[in-house]
C-alpha positions, 0 to 999 in steps of 0.5 A, spaced: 624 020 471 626 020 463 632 023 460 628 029 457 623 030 463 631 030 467 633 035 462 627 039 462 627 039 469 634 042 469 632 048 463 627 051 468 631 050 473 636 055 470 631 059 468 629 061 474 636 062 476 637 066 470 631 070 471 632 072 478 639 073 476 642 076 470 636 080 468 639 088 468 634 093 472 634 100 470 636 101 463 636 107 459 629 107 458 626 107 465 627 115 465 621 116 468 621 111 473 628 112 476 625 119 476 619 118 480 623 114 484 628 120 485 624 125 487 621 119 492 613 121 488 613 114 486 607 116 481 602 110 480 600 111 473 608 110 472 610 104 477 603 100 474 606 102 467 612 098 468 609 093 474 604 089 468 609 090 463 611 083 459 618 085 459 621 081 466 627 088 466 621 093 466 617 089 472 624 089 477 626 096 475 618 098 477 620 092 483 626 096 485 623 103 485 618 100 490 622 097 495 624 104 496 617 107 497 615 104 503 608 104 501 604 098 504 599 099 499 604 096 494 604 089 497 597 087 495 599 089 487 607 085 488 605 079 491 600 077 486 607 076 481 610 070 479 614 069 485 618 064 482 620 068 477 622 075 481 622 071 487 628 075 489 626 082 488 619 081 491 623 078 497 627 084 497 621 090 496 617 086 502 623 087 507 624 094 505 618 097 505 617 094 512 613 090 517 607 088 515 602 083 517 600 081 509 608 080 507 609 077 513 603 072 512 605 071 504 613 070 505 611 064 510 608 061 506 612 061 500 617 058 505 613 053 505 612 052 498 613 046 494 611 049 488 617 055 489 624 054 487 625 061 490 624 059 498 631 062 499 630 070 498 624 070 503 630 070 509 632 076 508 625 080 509 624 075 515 629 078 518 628 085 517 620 084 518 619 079 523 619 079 531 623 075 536 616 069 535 618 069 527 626 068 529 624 062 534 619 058 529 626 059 524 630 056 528 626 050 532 624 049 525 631 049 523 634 046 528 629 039 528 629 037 522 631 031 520 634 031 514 638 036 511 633 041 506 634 046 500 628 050 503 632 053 510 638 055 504 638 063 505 636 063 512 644 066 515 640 072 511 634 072 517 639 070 523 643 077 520 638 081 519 634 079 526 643 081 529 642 088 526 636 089 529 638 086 536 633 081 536 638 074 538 637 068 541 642 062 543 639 057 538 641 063 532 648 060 535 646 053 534 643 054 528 650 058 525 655 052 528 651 047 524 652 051 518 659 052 518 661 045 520 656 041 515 660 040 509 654 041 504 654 048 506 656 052 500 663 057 501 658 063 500 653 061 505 658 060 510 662 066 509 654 070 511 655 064 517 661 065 520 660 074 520 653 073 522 656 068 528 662 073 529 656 079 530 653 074 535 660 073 539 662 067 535 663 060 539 668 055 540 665 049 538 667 052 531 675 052 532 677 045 529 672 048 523 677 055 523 684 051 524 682 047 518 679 052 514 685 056 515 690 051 514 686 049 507 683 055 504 685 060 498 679 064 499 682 071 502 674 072 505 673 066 508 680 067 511 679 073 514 672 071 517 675 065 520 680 070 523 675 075 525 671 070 530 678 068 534 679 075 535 671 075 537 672 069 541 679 073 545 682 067 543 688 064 539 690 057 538 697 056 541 698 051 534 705 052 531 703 049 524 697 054 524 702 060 525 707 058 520 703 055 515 697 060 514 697 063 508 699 070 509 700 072 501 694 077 502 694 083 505 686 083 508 688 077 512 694 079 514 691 086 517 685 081 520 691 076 523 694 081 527 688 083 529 687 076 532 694 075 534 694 079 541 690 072 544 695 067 543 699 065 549 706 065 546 708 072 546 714 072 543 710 069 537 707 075 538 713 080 538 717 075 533 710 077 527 711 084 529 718 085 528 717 082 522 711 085 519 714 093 522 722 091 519 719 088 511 721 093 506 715 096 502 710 092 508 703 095 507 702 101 512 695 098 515 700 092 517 704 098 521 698 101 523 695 095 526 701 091 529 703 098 533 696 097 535 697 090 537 703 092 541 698 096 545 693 090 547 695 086 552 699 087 558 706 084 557 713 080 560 719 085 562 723 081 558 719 083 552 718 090 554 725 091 553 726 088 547 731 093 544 729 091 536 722 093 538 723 100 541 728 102 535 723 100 530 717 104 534 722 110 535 724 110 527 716 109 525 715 115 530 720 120 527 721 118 520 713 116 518 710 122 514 704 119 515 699 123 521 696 115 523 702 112 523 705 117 527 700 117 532 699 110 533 706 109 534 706 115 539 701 111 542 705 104 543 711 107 545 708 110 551 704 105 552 710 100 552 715 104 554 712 109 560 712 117 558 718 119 561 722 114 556 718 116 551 721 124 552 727 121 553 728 117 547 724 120 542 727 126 538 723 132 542 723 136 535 717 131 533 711 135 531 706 131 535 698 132 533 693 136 538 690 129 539 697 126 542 699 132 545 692 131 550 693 124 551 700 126 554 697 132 558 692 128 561 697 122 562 702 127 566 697 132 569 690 128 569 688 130 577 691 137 576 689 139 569 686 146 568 682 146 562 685 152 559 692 148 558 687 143 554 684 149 551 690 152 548 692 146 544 685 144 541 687 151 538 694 150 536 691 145 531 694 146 524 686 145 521 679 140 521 681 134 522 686 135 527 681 140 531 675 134 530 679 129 533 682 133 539 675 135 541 672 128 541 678 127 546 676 132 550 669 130 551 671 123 551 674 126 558 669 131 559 668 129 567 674 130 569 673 138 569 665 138 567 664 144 573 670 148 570 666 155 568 672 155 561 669 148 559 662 149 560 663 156 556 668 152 550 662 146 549 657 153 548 662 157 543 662 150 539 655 148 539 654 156 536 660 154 532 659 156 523 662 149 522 657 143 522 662 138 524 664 142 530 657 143 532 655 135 531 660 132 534 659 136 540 651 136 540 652 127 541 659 128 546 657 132 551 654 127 557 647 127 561 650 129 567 652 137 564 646 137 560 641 137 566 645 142 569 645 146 563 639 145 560 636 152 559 642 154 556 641 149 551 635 149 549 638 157 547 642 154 543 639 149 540 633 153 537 638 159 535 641 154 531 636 149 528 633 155 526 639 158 524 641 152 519 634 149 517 634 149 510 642 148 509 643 141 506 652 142 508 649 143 516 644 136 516 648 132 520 649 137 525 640 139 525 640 131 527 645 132 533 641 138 535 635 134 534 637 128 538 640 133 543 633 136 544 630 130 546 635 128 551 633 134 555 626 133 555 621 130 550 616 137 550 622 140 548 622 136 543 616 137 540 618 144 540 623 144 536 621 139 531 614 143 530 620 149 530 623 146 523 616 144 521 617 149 514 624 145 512 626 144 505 631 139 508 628 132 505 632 128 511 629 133 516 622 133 513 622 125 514 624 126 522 618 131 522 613 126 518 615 120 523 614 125 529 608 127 526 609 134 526 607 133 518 602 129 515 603 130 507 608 125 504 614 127 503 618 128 496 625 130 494 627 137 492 631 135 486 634 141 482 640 137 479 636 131 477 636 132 469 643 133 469 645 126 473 641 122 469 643 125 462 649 121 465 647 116 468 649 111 462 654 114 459 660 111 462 661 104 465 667 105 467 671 109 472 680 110 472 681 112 479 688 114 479 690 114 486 699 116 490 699 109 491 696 106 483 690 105 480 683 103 482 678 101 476 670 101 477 664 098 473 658 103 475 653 099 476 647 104 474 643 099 473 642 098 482 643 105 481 642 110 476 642 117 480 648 115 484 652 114 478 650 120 474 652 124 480 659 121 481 661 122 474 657 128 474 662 130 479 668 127 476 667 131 470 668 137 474 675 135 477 671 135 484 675 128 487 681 131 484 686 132 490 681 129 494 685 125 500 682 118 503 680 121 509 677 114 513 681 108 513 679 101 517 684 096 515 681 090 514 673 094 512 673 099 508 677 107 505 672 113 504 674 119 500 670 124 497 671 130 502 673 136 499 674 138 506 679 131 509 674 131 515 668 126 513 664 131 514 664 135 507 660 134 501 658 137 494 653 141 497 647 138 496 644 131 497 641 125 493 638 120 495 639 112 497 638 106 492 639 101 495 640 093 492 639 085 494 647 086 491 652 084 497 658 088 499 664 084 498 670 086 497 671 090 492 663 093 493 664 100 491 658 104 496 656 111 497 657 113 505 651 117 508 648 120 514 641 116 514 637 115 509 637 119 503 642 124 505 648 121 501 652 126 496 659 126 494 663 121 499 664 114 497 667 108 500 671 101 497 670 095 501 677 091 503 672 085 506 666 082 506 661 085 510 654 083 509 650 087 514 651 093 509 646 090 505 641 093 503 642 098 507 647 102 503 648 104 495 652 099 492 654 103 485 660 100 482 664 095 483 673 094 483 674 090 476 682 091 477 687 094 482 684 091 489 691 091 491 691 098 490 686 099 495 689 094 500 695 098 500 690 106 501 692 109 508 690 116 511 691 122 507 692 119 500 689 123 495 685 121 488 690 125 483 684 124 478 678 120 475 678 117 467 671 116 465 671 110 460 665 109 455 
């Protein structure tokens, strides 16, 4: 080949990936098509309009606005396009429209395709659309074929997406560990690889590949998913070099190496880390949270159990810490470690301990002669929500202990005729089969005087679902019924519940009241200043994956909502949520938006909106602390941390939002 036909080839190439890349998606201009998409009307005449256009950021926003149509009669219009050119967003639109024999017949071929330097988006829908036959053909093809070839790049997507949807074979295994080890593999690759090989339960064979990569690496992700498959695994090496000189300089693998440290078999090496960690000055607190949980692990020497630095620490956390996690979590390792009588005996009996705390210890000390009224007093002593939530699920996490005392039956009854939505699902989804058999008449009160009672109220959707659910495991007719009841709900999730139990035949749209409002806002700011207690986090919105979503959040940080708000869910190692006027998680705005979802992957740094299902989001939002891709597609993705992610590393529990600057 000649120089010039070389550089041709590398031109086009580049096109290609600029074209499936760099392109924007909505922009200012497509108001009409992100409200359509919205209001989930999906207007013909206007997704046409942008569909034929010339300009390539018109055909992916009308690209993006039908992969959330779930309209099969679209794919016919979509696979007519040049695949090599949106190759990418087709792919996309196709898994998320759904199963379909048309797109399943046409993502094969292109697999196939000489002429398409696109092969690689094809694996997603794939995943997302292909049964257990595609998933063998996958990877008989992969694993037979004799040279190494760039048509199989992208199929960790598949294996992903098949995992999700609880669609696995042995060979999926294979065909990770095979990517993992191959040197040609690139690091994002294998980073989808090792998390989607860590969802199958890992696999030993790749343990040369982790010590190496532990020992070697700089990517803090790659890290972390190493050390993700050796907790996996239960396992970790008993090598010294590893435990000395892997590189612990960030605060994500070192939550994910104390995470995995319990399966070594050198327990002093254990307890030596922990002491280390709990002792450091200013040690991030998701570090205290997770070593107190390693102590809780395993089953330990005497010797170890008595180590005096460990108690003294343990007893220091418990009476110092003003933290509400940290407290509980270091009540809960020392009597773990120490036994209960030596906890009374040690720790200050001024301690204030939580509801859910102060249960744990009832039932430890009394669990064969409980009476459910002691139970019922301190679910009542609790000083709010969150302390009243978290009590109830202990309780029902004990339930059949005392599920035939007359006061529990009547306490599970009170709550699911609670006024509060949190009460009422968390209670609807905890009790067992065995008190709903032998409480069904009751409950079928119950819930027909509740569904009915909030069915056009958009703070109570999560608690109408658990209903709903909670009426099916009574018995299918009553089921119906109760769908057929809720038939006249303005609630858009509900309506999408009634329309699949085919109670409603019309295709449902989006009641939408403040929808102008949020896109009058949605490019007006491309950057955000969350002020936080422990520093600042900066985001740029991505409104161009998410418009509505957007608006809506600077909407809200123009009216001071987020201001005070606390960080009401922390995962170390995953993610920290806010956005709960209420602290519990169970708050919103007051009303709901909808769902944008992308091709765009959840690293860390990813800023995402939380949600009930599918377009229930409002006004809670999380920040990733990982990676973790089986959020792709299935969450909106709407900003991302361009400074101070060691800030986000640091947000624990009931640390609050001080305020939000908005940046033109």
């Amino acid at each position: 080949m000649g120089n010039s036909n070389l550089i041709l080839l590398k031109f086009l190439t580049l096109l290609v990936l600029f074209n499936n890349f760099l392109f924007p998606q909505y922009n200012v201009s497509h108001r009409d098509l992100i409200e359509t998409t919205a209001k989930r009307e999906f207007d013909k005449n206007i997704i046409e309009k942008y569909l034929s256009s010339s300009d390539s950021n018109d055909v992916i926003a009308a690209l993006l606005s039908i992969s959330h149509s779930e309209d099969s009669k679209l794919i016919k219009k979509i696979t007519e396009l040049d695949f090599n050119k949106y190759g990418k967003w087709i792919s996309f639109a196709l898994g998320q429209i759904g199963e379909s024999v048309i797109s399943k017949k046409f993502l094969w071929e292109k697999l196939f395709d000489n002429q398409c330097d696109c092969s690689e988006y094809v694996f997603y829908p794939l995943g997302k659309i292909g049964n257990e036959n595609d998933l063998q053909r996958l990877t008989k093809l992969y694993l037979s074929r004799n040279t190494q070839s760039s048509i199989f790049n992208g199929i960790e997507d598949a294996l992903l997406q098949f995992r999700i949807r609880n669609i696995t074979l042995e060979q999926s295994k294979k065909v990770l560990v095979e990517m993992i080890v191959d040197n040609t593999t690139s690091i994002e690759r294998k980073k989808k690889a090792l998390f989607t090989l860590a969802r199958l339960g890992s696999d030993s064979i790749i343990n040369s590949y982790l010590i190496e990569t532990l020992l070697s690496s700089n990517d803090n992700e790659l890290l972390q998913l190493s050390l993700m498959n050796f907790r996996i695994q239960k396992f970790f090496p008993a090598d010294q070099k590893l435990l000395f000189e892997l590189n612990l300089k960030s605060d994500a693998v070192r939550i994910e190496f104390i995470k995995a440290l319990p399966y070594s078999e050198n327990q002093s090496i254990i307890i030596n880390t922990i002491n280390s960690f709990l002792s450091s000055e200013n040690v991030n607190e998701n570090l205290i949270v997770e070593s107190l949980k390693t102590l809780q692990s395993k089953k330990w020497d005497e010797a170890l159990l008595n180590n005096y630095k460990i108690k003294n620490l343990l007893r220091e956390i418990i009476e110092k810490s003003s933290k509400r996690i940290i407290t509980e979590e270091a009540f809960n390792a020392y009597k773990y470690l120490f036994g209960t009588d030596e906890y009374l005996n040690s720790v200050s009996s001024q301690l204030k301990l939580a509801p859910k705390s102060r249960l744990q210890l009832l039932f430890g000390n009394k669990k064969d002669n409980l009476k459910f009224d002691e139970v019922a007093k301190i679910y009542s002593d609790a000083k709010d929500l969150k302390e009243k939530l978290s009590a109830i699920e202990f309780i029902l996490s004990e339930s059949n202990i005392y599920s035939n005392d007359s006061e529990f039956i009547n306490f599970i009854f009170k709550s699911l005729l609670s006024d509060n939505a949190a009460i009422i699902s968390i209670t609807a989804d905890g009790i067992d089969s065995a008190f709903i058999s032998n409480n069904s008449d009751k409950l079928r009160s119950i819930i027909l005087t509740q569904s009915q009672r909030f069915k056009h109220d958009t703070d109570f959707i999560e608690a109408e679902i658990s209903l709903v659910n909670l009426s099916k495991k009574i018995s299918e007719d009553f089921y119906k019924e109760v769908l057929n009841r809720l038939a006249d709900t303005k609630i858009y999730s509900l309506r999408k519940i009634l329309l699949y139990g085919n109670v409603i035949s019309k295709p449902v749209k989006k009641e939408f009241p403040n929808l102008d409002i949020l896109l009058d806002k949605s490019f007006q700011y491309t950057k955000a200043i969350i002020g936080t207690s422990k520093g600042n986090i900066e985001i740029k919105f991505r409104a161009d994956l998410a418009p509505v979503t957007v608006g809506n959040f600077i909407y809200l940080a123009e009216k001071k909502f987020y201001d005070g708000i606390i960080f009401h869910r922390v995962v170390p190692g995953f993610v920290i949520q806010a956005g709960d006027p209420t602290g519990t998680g169970w708050g919103g705005p007051g009303y709901e938006i909808i769902s944008e979802f992308s091709p765009e992957e959840f690293y860390t740094g990813a800023v995402g909106i939380a949600s009930a299902g599918k377009d229930t989001e409002g006004s809670q939002f999380f920040i990733m602390q990982g990676y973790y891709p089986h959020l792709n597609g299935r969450y909106t993705l709407f900003a991302e941390v361009i400074s101070g992610i060691d800030v986000v590393m640091k947000i624990t529990e009931d640390d609050k939002i001080i305020s939000i600057q908005l940046i033109k």
